[in-house]
N, C-alpha and C positions, 0 to 999 in steps of 0.2 A: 579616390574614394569609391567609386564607380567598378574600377577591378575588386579590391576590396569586398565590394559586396556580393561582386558575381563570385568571387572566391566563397564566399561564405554560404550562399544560398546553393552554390554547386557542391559543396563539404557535406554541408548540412541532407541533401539529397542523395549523393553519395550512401553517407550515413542510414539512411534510412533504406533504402535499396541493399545494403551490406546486410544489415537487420533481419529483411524482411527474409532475404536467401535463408542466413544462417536457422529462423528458427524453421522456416517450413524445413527445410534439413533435418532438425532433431526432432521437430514435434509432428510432421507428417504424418511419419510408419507408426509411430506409436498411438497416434490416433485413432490410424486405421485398424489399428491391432485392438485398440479397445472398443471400436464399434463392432468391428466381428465378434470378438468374445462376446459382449452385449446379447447380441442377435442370438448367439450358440445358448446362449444361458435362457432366451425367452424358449426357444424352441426345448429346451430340456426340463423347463420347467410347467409348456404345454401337454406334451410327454409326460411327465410325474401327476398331471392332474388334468385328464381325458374330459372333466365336464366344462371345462373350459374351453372355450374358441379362443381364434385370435384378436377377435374385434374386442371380446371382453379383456383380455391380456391387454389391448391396447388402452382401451378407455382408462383402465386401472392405470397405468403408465403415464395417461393424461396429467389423472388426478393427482396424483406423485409431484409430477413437475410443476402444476399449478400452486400444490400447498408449499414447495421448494421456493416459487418464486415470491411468493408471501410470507414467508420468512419462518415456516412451518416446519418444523426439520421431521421427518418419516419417520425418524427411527425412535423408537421407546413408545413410549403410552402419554394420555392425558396428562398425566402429571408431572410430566416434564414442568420445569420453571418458565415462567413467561417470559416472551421476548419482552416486553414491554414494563417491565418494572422496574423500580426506579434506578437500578446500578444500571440497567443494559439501554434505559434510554436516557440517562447522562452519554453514553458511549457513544447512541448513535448523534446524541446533537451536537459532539465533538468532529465525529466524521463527517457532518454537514457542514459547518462554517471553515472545518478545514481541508475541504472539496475532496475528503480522500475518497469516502462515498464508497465501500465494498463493493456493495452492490448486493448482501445477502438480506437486505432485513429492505423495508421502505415501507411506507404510513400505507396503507389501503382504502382508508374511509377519505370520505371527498373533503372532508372537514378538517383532518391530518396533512391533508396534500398539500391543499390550501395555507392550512400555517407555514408549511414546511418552504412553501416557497419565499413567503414574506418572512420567513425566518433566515431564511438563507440569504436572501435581499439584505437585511443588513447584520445578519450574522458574520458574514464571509469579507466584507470590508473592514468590522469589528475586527476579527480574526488577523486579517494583514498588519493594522495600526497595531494590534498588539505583538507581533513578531516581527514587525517593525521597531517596538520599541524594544522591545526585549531581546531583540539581537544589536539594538546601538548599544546595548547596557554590557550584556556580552563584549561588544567590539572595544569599548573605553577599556574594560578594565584587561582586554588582551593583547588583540592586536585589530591592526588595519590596512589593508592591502599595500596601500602608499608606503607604510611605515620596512613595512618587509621589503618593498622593492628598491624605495630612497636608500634604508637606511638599515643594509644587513646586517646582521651581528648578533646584537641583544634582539631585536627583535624576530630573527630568526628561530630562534631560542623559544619565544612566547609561543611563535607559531608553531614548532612543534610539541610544547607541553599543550598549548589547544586541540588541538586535532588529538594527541594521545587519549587526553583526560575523556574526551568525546565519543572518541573511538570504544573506549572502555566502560564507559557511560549511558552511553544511548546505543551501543552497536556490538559488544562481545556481551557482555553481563547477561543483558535481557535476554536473548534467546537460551542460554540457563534455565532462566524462569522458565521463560514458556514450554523448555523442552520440559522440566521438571512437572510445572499443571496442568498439561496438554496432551503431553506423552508425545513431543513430535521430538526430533532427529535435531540434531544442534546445526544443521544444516539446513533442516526446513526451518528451524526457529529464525534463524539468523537472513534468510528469504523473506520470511513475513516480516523482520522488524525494519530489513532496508523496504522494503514493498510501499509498508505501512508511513516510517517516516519521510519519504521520496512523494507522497501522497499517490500514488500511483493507483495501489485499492484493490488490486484484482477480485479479492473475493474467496480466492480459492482456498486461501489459510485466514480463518478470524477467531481471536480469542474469546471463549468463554460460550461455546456455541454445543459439547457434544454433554448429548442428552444424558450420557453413561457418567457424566463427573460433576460431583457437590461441590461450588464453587463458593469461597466467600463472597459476602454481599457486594464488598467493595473495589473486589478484583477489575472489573472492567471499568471501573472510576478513576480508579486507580493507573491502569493502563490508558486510560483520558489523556491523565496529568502526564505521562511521562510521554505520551504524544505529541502534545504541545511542549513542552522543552526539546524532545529530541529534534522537532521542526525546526524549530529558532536555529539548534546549531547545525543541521543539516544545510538549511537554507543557507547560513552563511558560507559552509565550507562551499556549496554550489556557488556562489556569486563569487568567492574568492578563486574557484577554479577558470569558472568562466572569464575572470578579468582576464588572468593569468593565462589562460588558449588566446585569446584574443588578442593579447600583446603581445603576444610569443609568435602568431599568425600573421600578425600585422610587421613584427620587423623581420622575420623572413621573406614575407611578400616583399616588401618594400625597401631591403636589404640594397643598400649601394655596390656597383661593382666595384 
């Protein structure tokens, strides 16, 4: 048990160490590429407009990033639709209690924070018992790990029309959508919606956010619900993986000569 675990904690680090190489690899130079340009673009645009310093370039730059992190998007006018009505915060108290949390939008007044916390308090237990149940419900009428490992055959069978139906479900179809009301690439669509249901949240792609497009009322309501389904069976197929490494690790480890 003891090997076992040092197996598993030295994988697991491995892992992460592999990670961490591979993205500063891709995403270093390109970084740096885009903070050059950045820089290139204030300088040419102090340049195009002589009454300007660079202190004032900066402070403007400030204010930018200030209304960015309050959930203010720059771009358009006043009239932009509010973050805060009633489709976009159904949206956000979904991504509360199911920790995916963007990171683009969050309450500002001290009185929103406040709820949000005691919201979350027993939002996010609320939230597991219910993907708890609704992935037992899931599991009765499909499959169950035991059942595919005991007892291959038919149930082999369920478990790949599960994972199909799911795959098609929660993980090809949607990014359609979004590529279709978003305007993104069936690639970045299909980013966000694993991103999104993995709860992971980065932030970087969120639905229903550019000031340029008339969104129905119930579009991010709507993308609520099919968060929470796609969760339930995300989560399962993870727990089904994870048995599945694990037994697969444990009798190689443990493998008799």
């Amino acid at each position: 048990q003891i090997s076992w675990t040092l197996l598993l904690v030295l994988g697991y680090l491995s892992y992460l160490l592999l990670g961490a190489m591979v993205f500063q690899f891709l995403e270093k130079q390109a970084e740096a590429h885009s903070r050059d340009q950045f820089q290139l673009e204030k300088l040419k645009f102090l340049q195009n407009y002589t009454c300007l310093d660079r202190q004032a370039l900066e402070q403007f730059v400030q204010v930018l990033m200030e209304a960015w992190e309050k959930g203010v998007n720059p771009e358009g006018n006043s009239t932009n639709p509010s973050n805060w009505d009633f489709g976009n915060s159904f949206f956000f108290a979904g991504t509360v209690v199911t920790t995916i949390g963007y990171g683009n939008l969050a309450p500002s007044t001290v009185a929103g924070q406040v709820f949000c916390v005691f919201y979350a308090l027993f939002g996010v237990p609320l939230n597991l018992a219910f993907l708890n149940q609704l992935g037992k419900g899931l599991n009765a009428h499909l499959i169950t790990l035991e059942r595919w490992v005991h007892k291959p055959g038919r149930a082999q069978v369920q478990l790949a029309v599960f994972l199909t139906t799911g795959t098609l479900l929660f993980l090809v179809f949607p990014p359609l959508v979004f590529s279709y009301v978003e305007g993104w690439s069936y690639g970045e669509g299909f980013y966000f919606t694993f991103i999104t249901l993995s709860t992971i949240g980065f932030g970087d792609y969120v639905v229903g956010t550019d000031p340029n497009k008339h969104y129905i009322p119930v579009y991010r309501s709507l993308t609520a619900i099919w968060i929470v389904f796609g969760l339930a069976w995300l989560a399962l197929v993870f727990n089904v993986g994870a048995d599945m490494m694990e037994k697969f690790l444990q009798l190689k480890w443990h493998k008799p000569n």
